[in-house]
N, C-alpha and C positions, 0 to 999 in steps of 0.2 A: 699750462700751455694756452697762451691765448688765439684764439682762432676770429677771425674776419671772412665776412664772404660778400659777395655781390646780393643782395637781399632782393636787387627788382629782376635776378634770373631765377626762375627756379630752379633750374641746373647747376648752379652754384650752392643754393643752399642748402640741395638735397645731398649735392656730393660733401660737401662741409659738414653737416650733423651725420654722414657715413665715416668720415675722416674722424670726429670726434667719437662714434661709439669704439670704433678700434681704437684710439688713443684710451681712454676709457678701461676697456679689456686688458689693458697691456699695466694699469694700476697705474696709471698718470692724471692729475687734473685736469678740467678743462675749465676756461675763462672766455667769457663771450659778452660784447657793450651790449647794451638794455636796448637798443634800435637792431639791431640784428637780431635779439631771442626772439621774438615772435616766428618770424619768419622759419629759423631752424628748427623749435621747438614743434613746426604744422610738419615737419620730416623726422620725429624722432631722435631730437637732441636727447641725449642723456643728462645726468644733474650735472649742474656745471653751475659755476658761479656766475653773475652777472652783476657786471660794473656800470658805471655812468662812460658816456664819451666824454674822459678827457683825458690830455697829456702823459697823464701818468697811468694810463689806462692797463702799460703792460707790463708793471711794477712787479716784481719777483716772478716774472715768468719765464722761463728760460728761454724760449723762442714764441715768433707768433707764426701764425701760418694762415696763407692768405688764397681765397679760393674766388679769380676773376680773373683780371685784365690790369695794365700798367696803371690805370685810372682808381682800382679797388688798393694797388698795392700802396698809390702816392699817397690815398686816404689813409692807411695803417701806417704809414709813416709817420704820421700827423700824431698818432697815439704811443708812439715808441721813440718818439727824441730824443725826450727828456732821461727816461730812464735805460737807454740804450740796449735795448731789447732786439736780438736781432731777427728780420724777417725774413722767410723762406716764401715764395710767391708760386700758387698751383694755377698755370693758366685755362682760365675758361675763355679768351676774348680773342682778338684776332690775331698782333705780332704777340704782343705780350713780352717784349723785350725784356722787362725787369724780371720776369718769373724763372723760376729755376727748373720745375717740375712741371709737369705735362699729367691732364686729369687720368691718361691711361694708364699712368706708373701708378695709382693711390697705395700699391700695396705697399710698392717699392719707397714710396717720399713715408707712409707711417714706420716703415725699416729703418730707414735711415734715422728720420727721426727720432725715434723711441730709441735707437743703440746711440746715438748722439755722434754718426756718420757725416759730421759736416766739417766744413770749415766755415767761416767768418769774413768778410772783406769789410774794411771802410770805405764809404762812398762819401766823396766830397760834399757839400751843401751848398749855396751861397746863400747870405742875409743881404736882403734888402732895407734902403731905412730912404724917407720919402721925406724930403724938405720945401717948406711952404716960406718965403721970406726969409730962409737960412732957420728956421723953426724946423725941427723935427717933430711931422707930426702921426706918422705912423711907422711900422715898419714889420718886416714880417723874415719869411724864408721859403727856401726852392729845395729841392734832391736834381728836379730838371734842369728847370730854369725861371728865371725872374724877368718876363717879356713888359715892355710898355706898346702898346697898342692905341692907334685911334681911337676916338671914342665914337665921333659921327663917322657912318660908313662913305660920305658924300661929298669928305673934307680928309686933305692927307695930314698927317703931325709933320709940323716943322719942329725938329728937334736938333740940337749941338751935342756933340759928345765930347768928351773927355776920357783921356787914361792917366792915372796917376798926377790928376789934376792939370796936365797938360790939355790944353782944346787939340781936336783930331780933326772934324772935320764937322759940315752943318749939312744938314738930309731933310728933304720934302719924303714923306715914306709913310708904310704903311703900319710900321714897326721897326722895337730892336729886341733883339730875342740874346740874352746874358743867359748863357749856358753852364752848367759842368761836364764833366765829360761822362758821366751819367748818362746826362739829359741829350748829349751828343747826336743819339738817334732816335731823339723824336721830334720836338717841334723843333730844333736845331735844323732838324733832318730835313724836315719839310721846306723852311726858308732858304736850303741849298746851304748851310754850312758843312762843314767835314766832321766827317764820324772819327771818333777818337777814342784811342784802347782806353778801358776805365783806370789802369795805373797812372797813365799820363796825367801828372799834376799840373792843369792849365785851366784858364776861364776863357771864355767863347763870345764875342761879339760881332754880331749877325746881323746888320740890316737889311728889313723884308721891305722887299719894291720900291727901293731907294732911288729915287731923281737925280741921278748923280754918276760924272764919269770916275769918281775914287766912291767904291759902294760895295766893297769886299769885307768877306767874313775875317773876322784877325783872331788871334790863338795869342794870349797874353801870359803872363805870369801867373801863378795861383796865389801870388801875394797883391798883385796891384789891384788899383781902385777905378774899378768903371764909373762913370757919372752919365749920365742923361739930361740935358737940361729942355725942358718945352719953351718955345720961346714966350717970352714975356707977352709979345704984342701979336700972336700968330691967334688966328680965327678958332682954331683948332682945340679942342681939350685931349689929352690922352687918360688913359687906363691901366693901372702894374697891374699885371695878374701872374699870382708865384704860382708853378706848376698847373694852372687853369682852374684853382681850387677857390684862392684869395684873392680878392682884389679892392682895389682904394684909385677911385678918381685922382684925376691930377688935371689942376687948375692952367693956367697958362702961367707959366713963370716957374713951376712947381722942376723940382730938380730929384731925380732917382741915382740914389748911392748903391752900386752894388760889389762885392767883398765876398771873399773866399768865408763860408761860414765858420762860427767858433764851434758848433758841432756837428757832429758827421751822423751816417745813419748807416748802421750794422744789416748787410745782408748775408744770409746762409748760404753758402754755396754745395749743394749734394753732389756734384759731379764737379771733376778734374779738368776737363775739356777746355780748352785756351776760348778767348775772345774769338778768333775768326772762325773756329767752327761754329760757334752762336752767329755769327752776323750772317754766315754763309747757310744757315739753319733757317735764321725768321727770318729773312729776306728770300728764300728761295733762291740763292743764285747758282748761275751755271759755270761748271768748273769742270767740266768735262776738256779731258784732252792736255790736264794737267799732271806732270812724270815728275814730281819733285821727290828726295828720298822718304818724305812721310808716306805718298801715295806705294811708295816701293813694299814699305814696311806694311802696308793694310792690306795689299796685296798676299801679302806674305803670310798676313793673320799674325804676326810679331807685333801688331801694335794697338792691340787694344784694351780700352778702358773701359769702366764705370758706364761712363756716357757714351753710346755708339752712335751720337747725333751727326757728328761727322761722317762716318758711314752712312748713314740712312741718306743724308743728305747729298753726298757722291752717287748714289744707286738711283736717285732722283735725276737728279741733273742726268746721269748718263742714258734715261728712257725717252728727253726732249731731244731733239736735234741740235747738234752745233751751232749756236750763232752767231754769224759774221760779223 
């Protein structure tokens, strides 16, 4: 089992090297990259193997298990691509939208985990590939998304886009934010695109503080080809950056190709609970005052799961007042 933790909290990687002495106990391995053992090993990691960071980091491991925030999880993604390792994410950080398990369950996410209590999802990808003079000269990938951003904060990007090689429309902006429906609620979230259930097969184009009376977020195919072009002769440079991790200048002229990825990234899912109990979970929202036959059934105590995140999150909302 390879395990991941936030290394600059210490709260992460004290719970991390607890999580691995119970993996440990239970006569499972434990596998940790060579930048996180120091850190685990100052809280009592047990022997455990150490690898280098790279791609193939989480090569015959059955699952990895990630102990932070959406930000520690997009980094273990990085290391389980290639060899399709699926990740289970323990949140320390604040939404934590990607995580599954919550640091209060530890005993419960080592259960699960050690009886092999999970399911698996595919989460789409997108590849980016970055052309200079019709030259491809970088190109990379997203789980969120594959943003182009200004480069100077004092200058906007003039950028054209394209769908499926068609021109759409030309934007003075601050940005465009190429999504999956992954990434739907986070930087997506932020530049005001729509949240979208993860089965939904679709790509996400979003321009951020766009000069322009057509400057709506569009929901496209999961086959079509987004394009970016910076214009030739604009003042402006922009910036890719895949999930805020990567990134590669882009000159004036420079054109971003983005594409549904050729592979996906495996997350664990420990609990049953649909999409909107999660959204209505790490967003806090209020839902008080709603009689549909779900709430009939919780009422009732006939309808509970694994995950009583739904409920916890109804018993919340119902201690705020209504609001108008």
């Amino acid at each position: 089992m390879l395990i991941l933790a936030h290394t600059g909290r210490d709260e992460a990687s004290k719970i991390a090297a607890e999580f691995a002495r119970a993996i440990v106990a239970e006569g499972l391995a434990v596998r940790v990259v060579e930048e996180d053992a120091p850190a685990l090993e100052r809280w009592g990691l047990p022997e455990a193997e150490v690898v280098a960071v790279d791609p193939c980091a989480g090569e015959g491991c059955e699952i990895a298990v990630v102990f932070g925030g959406d930000g520690t999880l997009l980094r273990a993604a990085e290391l389980v691509r290639e060899c399709g390792t699926p990740l289970v994410g323990v949140n320390l950080g604040h939404v934590g939208f990607l995580a599954e398990a919550d640091v209060d369950d530890l005993d419960h996410t080592v259960r699960r985990v050690v009886d092999r209590e999970y399911t698996v999802e595919e989460r789409m990808t997108v590849d980016a590939r970055v052309f200079v003079d019709d030259q491809e000269v970088a190109r990379s990938w997203a789980l969120n998304e594959a943003a182009v951003e200004k480069a100077s904060r004092e200058r906007m990007l003039e950028v054209v886009v394209a769908i499926d090689d068609r021109p759409v429309s030309r934007w003075g902006c601050d940005g465009i934010v190429c999504a999956t429906p992954t990434g739907s609620t986070a930087y997506n979230f932020s530049a005001g695109g729509p949240v979208v259930w993860p089965e939904v097969q679709a790509l996400l184009m979003v321009p951020i503080s766009a000069h322009a009376l057509f400057a709506r977020p569009m929901v496209v195919s999961p086959t079509s080809l987004l394009a970016i072009q910076v214009i030739p002769d604009a003042p402006a440079s922009g910036v890719l950056w895949c999930d805020g991790r990567r990134t590669y200048d882009l000159p004036p002229g420079a054109r971003v190709e983005v594409r549904q990825g050729e592979k996906h990234i495996r997350l664990a899912r420990l609990h049953q609970a649909p999409f909107t109990d999660r959204l209505v979970r790490k967003f806090d929202l209020p839902v008080t005052g709603w009689r549909g036959a779900a709430a009939q059934r919780m009422s009732e105590g006939r309808d509970r799961r694994p995950d009583d995140s739904a409920e916890r999150s109804a018993d919340r909302s119902a201690d705020r007042p209504e609001e108008g």
